[in-house]
N, C-alpha and C positions, 0 to 999 in steps of 0.2 A: 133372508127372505126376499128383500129387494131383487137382487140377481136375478135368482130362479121366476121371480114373478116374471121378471122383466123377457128372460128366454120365452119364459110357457106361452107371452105375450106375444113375443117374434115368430117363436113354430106359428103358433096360431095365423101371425100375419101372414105368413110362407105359404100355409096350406091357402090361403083365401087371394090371392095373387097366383096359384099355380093356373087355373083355367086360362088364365091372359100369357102365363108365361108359356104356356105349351104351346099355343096355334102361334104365338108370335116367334119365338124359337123353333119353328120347325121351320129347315129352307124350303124355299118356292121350288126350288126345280128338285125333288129328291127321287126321282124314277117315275112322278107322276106324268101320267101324257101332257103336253100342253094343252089340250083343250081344256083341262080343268084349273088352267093356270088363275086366270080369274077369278074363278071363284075362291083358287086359296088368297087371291089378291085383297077380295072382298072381306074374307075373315078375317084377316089379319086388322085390315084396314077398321073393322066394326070391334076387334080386340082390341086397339087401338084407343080408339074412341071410350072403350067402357073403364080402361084404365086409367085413364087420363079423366074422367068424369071422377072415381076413386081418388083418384091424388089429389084433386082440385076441394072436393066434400069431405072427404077421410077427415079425422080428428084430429089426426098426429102428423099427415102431411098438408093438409088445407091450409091452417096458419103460416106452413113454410115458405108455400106458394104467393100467397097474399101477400106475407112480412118482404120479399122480394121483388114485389109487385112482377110477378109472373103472369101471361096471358093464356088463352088455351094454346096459338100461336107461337108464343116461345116453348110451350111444353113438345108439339110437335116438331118445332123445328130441333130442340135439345135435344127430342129420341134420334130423330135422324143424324146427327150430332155425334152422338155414342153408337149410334146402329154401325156406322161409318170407322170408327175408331177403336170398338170395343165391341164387337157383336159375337159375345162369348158366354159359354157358359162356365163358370163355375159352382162344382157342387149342383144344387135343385135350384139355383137361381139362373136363368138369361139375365145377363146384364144390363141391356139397355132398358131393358123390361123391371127387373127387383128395383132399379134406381128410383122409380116413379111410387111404390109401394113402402120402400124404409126410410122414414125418416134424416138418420146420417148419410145416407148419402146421396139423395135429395139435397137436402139444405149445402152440402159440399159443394156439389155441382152447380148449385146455383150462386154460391157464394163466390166461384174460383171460375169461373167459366170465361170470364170477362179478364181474368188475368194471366192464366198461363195458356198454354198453348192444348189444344184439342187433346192431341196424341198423349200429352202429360198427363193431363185431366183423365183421360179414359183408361190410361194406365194406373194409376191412383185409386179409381173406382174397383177395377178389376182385382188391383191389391188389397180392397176394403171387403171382397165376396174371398175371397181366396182364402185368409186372414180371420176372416167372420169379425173385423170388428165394425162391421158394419151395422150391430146388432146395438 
């Protein structure tokens, strides 16, 4: 029973991170004119913002944040961090984006960030969506 709760727990978090993960996962220049550049700059930048409010109050990732003494400032600089070294998707997750929403691999990247190297770090993450054991 453990497991299965713990999945139905995860879908459920997957579905309630997909609004952030879709406008942030979609590229800025995908045939749209430049003139609307902006404004997908805008949304992105206000998804941004709401997920990172999520991570920081969320239940299961708030204490992680705290416990690391995280700032909203390291959260942002972290996404651009993996946006830079991992801006992949795997499976219904954006990476840089699920990192901020699951638990494990949040608390990884916060915990390893300061010791191995970016590129390591964002490969690891990628092999934790890929894997699903990031669940």
């Amino acid at each position: 029973m453990g497991f299965l709760k713990a999945f139905v727990t995860n879908v459920q978090r997957g579905k309630r991170l997909q609004p952030w993960v879709a406008v942030l996962g979609k590229p800025l220049l995908d045939g749209t004119p430049l003139s609307g550049l902006s404004e997908k700059i805008a949304d992105q930048n206000a998804a941004l913002e709401s997920l990172l409010n999520f991570c920081i109050s969320d239940a299961q990732t708030g204490p992680i944040v705290r416990a690391y003494g995280a700032t909203r400032a390291d959260l942002q600089a972290m996404y651009g961090e993996i946006l830079f070294c991992a801006g992949v998707w795997r499976g219904s997750n954006y990476v840089p984006a699920a990192v901020f929403g699951f638990p494990k691999p949040l608390e990884h990247f916060l915990a390893n960030r300061n010791k191995i190297s970016d590129v390591d770090l964002a490969n690891q993450l990628v092999t934790m969506f890929e894997t699903h054991t990031y669940l």
